[in-house]
C-alpha positions as CSV (number, residue, x, y, z in Angstrom):
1,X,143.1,97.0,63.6
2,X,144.5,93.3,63.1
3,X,143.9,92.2,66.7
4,X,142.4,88.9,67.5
5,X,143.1,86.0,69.8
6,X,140.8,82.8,70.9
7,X,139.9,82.9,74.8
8,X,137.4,82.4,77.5
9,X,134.8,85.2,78.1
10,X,131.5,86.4,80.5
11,X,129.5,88.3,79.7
12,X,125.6,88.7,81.1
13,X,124.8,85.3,82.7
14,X,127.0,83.4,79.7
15,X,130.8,81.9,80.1
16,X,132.3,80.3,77.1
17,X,135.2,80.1,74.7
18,X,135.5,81.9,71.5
19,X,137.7,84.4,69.2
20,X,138.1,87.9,70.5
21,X,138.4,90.7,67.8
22,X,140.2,94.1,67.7
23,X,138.1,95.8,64.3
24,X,137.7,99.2,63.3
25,X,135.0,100.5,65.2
26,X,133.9,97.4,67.6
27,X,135.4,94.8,69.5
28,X,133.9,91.7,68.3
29,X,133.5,88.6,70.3
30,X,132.4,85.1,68.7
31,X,131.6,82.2,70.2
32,X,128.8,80.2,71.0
33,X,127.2,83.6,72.2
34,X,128.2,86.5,70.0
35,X,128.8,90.1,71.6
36,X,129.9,93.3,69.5
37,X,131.1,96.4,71.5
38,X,131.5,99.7,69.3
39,X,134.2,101.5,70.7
40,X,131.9,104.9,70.9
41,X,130.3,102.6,73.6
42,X,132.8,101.8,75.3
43,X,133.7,103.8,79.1
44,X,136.3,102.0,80.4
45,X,138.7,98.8,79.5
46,X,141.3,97.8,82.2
47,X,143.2,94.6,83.2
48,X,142.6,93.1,86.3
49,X,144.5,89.7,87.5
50,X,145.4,88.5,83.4
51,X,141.4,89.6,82.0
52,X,140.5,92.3,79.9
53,X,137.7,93.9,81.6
54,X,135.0,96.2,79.2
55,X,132.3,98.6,80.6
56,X,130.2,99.5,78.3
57,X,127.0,101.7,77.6
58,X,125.1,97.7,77.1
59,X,127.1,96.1,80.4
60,X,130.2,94.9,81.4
61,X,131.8,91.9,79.4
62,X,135.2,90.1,80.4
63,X,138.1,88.5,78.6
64,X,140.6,85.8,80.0
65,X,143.6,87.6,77.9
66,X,146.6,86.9,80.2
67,X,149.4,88.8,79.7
68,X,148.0,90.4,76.6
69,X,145.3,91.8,78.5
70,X,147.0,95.1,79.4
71,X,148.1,95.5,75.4
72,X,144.5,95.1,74.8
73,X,143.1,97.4,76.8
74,X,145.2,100.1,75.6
75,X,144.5,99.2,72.0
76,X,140.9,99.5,73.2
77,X,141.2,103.2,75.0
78,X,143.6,104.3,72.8
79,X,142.3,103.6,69.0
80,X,143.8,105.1,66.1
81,X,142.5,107.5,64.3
82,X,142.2,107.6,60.3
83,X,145.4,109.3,59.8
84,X,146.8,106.7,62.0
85,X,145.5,103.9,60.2
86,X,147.0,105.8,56.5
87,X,150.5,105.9,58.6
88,X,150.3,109.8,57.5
89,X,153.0,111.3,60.1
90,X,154.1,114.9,60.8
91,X,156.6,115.4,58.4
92,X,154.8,113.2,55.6
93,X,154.8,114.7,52.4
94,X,151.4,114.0,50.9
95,X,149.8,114.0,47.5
96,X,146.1,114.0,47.5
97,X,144.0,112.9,44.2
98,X,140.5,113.4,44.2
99,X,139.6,113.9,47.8
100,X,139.7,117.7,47.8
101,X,136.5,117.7,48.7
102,X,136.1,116.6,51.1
103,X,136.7,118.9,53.8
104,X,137.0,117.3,57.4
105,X,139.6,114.8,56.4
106,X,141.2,117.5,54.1
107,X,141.3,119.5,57.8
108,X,142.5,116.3,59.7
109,X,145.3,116.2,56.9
110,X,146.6,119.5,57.2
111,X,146.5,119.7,60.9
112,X,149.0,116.5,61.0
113,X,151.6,117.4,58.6
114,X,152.0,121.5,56.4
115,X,153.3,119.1,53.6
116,X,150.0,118.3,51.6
117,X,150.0,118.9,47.9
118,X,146.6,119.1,45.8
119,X,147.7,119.4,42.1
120,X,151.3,120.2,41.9
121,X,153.4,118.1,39.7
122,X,156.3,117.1,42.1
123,X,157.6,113.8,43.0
124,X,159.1,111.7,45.6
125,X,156.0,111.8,47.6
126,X,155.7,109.8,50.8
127,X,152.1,109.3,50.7
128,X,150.1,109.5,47.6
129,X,146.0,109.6,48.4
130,X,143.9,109.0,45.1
131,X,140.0,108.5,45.1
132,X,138.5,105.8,42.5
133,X,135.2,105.7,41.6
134,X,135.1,104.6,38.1
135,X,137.5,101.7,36.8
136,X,138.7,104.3,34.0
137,X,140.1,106.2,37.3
138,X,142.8,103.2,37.7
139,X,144.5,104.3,34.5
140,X,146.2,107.0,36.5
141,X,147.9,104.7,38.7
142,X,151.0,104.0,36.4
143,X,151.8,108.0,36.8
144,X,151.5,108.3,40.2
145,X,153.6,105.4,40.8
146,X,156.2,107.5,39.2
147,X,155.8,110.2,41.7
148,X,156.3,108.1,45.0
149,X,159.9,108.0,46.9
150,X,161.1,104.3,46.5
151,X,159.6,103.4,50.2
152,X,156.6,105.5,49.3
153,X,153.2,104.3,49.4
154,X,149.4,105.1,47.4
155,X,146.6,104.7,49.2
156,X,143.4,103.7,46.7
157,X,140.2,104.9,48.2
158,X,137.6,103.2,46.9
159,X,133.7,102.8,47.3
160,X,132.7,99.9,49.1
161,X,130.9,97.0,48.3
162,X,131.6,97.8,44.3
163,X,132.1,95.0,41.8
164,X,133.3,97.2,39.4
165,X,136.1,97.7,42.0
166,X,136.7,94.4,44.1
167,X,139.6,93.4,45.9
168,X,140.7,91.5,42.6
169,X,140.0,94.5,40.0
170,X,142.0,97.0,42.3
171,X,145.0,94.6,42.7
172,X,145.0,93.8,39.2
173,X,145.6,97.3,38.2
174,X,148.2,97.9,40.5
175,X,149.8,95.2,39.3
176,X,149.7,96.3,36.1
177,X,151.2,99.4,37.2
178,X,154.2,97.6,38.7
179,X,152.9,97.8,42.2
180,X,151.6,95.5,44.8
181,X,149.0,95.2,47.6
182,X,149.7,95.2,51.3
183,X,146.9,95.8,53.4
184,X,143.5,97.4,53.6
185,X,142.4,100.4,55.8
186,X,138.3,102.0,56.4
187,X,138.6,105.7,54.9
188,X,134.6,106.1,55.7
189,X,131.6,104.9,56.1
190,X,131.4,104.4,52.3
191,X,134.7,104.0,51.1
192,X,137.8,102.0,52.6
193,X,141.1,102.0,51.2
194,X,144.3,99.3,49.9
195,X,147.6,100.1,50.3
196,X,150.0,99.6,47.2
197,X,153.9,99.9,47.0
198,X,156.9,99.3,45.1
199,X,157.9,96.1,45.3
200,X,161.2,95.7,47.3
201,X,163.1,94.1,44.3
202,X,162.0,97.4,42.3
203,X,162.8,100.0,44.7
């Protein structure tokens, strides 16, 4: 989720300083004493008087946030879901490569936007969604790049922990299909995803 932020926290009998985390599924804390909170586990975060306060299913752990504390806490209660995280919105018009499949997020999909296309051969997609498993799979890329609007973005979803297909192997290929990297999103518990675009220049 990109949150993180050094501070004071307590937790169980321990008070000390350390770097507060925001991640996908857990809020991480690291310090001296280390503490990881997965959001499933958590009942209830609040701010009270400038700390983020966390009651979970192991305790109850507290963070000197400040100001942020209130941001936090939302973040905490309020986490995004996949779709969220692939920025698909209501009226995106999505192509999806490879992930037919797969039938929950195929459901999740359609029940955010009626603009999802499995095969067709239109362009000026908003949000292309292609699955990689084998390098020879990052051939395609150079086509779909052709099918995005300018602004547009492809999603590669990709196994994880692959050297076949590292950071380095994924970006290269965009590259070489006149795109570049911008961030990284979890798709699964097996497979996470980078985000490639247009550069601006290109657009």
């Amino acid at each position: 989720m990109g949150r993180e932020t050094s501070c004071l926290a307590q937790f169980g009998d321990w008070t000390g300083d350390g770097k507060l985390s925001l991640e996908t599924d857990d809020v991480v804390f690291r310090g001296a004493q280390r503490l990881s909170i997965r959001l499933g586990d958590v009942k209830q975060a609040s701010a009270q008087d400038g700390w983020l306060v966390i009651a979970h299913t192991g305790g109850m752990a507290r963070f000197d946030l400040g100001d942020q504390a209130e941001k936090w806490a939302h973040a905490i209660s309020n986490p995004k879901t996949r779709l969220d995280k692939l920025e698909v919105k209501a009226h995106s018009k999505v192509l999806v490569d490879g992930l037919e499949d797969d039938t929950l997020f195929m459901e999740e999909l359609r029940r955010r936007t009626s603009s999802v296309d499995t095969g067709g051969r239109e362009k000026d997609y908003d949000i292309v969604l292609v699955r990689v498993e084998h390098t020879d799979d990052l051939a395609g890329l150079d086509s779909l790049a052709k099918r995005i609007r300018p602004a547009g973005v492809i999603w590669i979803v990709h196994p994880k922990g692959r050297k076949d297909l590292s950071h380095d192997v994924l970006v290269g290929a965009a590259k070489r299909a006149g795109l570049i990297d911008t961030k990284t999103a979890r798709f699964s518990e097996t497979h996470t995803c980078l985000k490639v675009v247009i550069p601006k220049g290109k657009r």
